[in-house]
N, C-alpha and C positions, 0 to 999 in steps of 0.2 A: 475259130475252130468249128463252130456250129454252123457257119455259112455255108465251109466249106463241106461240112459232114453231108447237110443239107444237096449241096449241088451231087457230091459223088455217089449218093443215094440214088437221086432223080436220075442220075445218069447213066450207072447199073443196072437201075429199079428194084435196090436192094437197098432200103433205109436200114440204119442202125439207129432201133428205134429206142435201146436204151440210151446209148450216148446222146441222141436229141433229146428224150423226156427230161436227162440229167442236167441238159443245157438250156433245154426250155426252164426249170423248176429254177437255175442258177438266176436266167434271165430275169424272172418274176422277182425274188428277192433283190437283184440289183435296182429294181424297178421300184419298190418299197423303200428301199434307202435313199432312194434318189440319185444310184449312182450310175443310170445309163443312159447316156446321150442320144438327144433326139435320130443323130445319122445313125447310131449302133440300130434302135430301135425301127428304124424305117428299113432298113438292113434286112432285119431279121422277117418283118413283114413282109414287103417283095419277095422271097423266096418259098415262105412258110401259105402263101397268100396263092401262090401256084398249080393248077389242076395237076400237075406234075408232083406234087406234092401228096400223097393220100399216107398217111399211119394206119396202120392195121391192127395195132397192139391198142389194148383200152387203154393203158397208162400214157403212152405217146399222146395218142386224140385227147384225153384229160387235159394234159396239158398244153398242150394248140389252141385247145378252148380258150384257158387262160390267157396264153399269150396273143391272141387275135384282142381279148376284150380289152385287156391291161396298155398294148398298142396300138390299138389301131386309134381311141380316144374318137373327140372332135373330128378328125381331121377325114376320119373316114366317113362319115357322116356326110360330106358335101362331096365324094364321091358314089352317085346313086347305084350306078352299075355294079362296085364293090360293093359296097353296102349289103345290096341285097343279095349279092353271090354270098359274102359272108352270113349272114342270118339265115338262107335259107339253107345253106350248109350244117350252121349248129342248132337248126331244128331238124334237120335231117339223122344228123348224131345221136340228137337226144331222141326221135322217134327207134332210130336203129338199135341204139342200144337197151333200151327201157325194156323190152321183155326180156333181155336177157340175163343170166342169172350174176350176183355179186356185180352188178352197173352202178348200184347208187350212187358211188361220186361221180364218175362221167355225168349221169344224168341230172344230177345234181352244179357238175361246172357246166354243164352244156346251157343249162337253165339260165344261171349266174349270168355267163357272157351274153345270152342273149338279150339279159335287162339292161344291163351293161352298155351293151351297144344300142338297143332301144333306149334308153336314159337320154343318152345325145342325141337323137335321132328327134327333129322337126315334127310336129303335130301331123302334119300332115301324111309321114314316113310312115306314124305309129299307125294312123289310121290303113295303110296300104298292109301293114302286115297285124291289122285286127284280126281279121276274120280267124288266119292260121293261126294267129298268138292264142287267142282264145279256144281252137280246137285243140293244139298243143296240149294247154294247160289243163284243160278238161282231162284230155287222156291220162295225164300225168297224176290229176288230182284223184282218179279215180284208179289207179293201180293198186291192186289187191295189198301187193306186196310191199311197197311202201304204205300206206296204209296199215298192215299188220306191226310194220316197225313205228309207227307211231303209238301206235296201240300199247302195244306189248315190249318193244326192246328199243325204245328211245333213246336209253344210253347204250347200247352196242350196239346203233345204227345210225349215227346220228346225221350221215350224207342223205342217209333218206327221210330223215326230218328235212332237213336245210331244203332238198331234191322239192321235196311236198309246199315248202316257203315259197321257195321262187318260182315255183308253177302258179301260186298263186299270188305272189307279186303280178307276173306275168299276165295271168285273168284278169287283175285290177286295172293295170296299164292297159290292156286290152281295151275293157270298160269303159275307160275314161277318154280313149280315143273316138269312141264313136258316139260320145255325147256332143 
């Protein structure tokens, strides 16, 4: 049902971006249970993986984030040309979304997936996307407004705590690639 929502989206240009986020979010927990098969999963990627493909709703993209990091695993990793359409996408997200106001989970899973996908990602990979990794994570570490929620409202904000972790995840990994 979500392939197909997916294709008649792309084909309209009319995503139904709740019934995807609700299918992405379904996706993710059958993915924790361990009850979705590698074809389902590769499925869902070729479609979701599509420049034809864009969400425009924060909660869709939230979840795309997820579901690229959660699927794509390994295997995308020894595809380079994906790879970096994918990374350079969920930095693109999390640049886009970050001044904007109430993002901190987007920016916060956009972060996520990008350690995520750099985790599997060859020494050498990490090194190709240092330079960005680390301007990323600066900007991020430095946002007023996650910063003020670390400060001040740590528990009724706590995507922009996690948001503020995995930026600097992100600058460590960063780090460690160009030693």
């Amino acid at each position: 049902m979500l392939a197909r929502a997916v294709d008649l989206g792309m084909e309209s240009g009319s995503l139904d971006e709740d019934f995807i986020t609700s299918g992405f979010r379904a996706i993710i927990e059958l993915y924790y249970l361990d009850l979705l098969d590698v074809d389902q999963a590769q499925c869902v990627i070729e479609r979701v993986v599509n420049d034809g493909f864009r969400p425009k709703q924060q909660f869709c993209t939230s979840a795309w984030c997820s579901v690229i990091a959660l699927l794509s695993g390994p295997s995308v990793a020894s595809q380079p040309s994906l790879f970096n359409k994918l990374v350079d996408d969920l930095m693109y997200i999390t640049q886009y979304w970050l001044p904007k106001y109430n993002s901190d989970s987007i920016v916060y899973e956009s972060l996520w997936a990008i350690n995520k996908l750099l985790e599997n990602a060859s020494l050498t990979v990490k090194r190709e996307f240092a330079e960005k990794s680390s301007a990323l994570a600066a900007k991020v570490l430095q946002d007023q407004w996650l910063n003020n929620c670390k400060d001040a409202w740590e528990y009724r904000c706590p995507d922009a705590t996690q948001a503020l972790h995995e930026a600097g995840k992100l600058l460590s990994m960063a780090y460690v690639a160009t030693l």
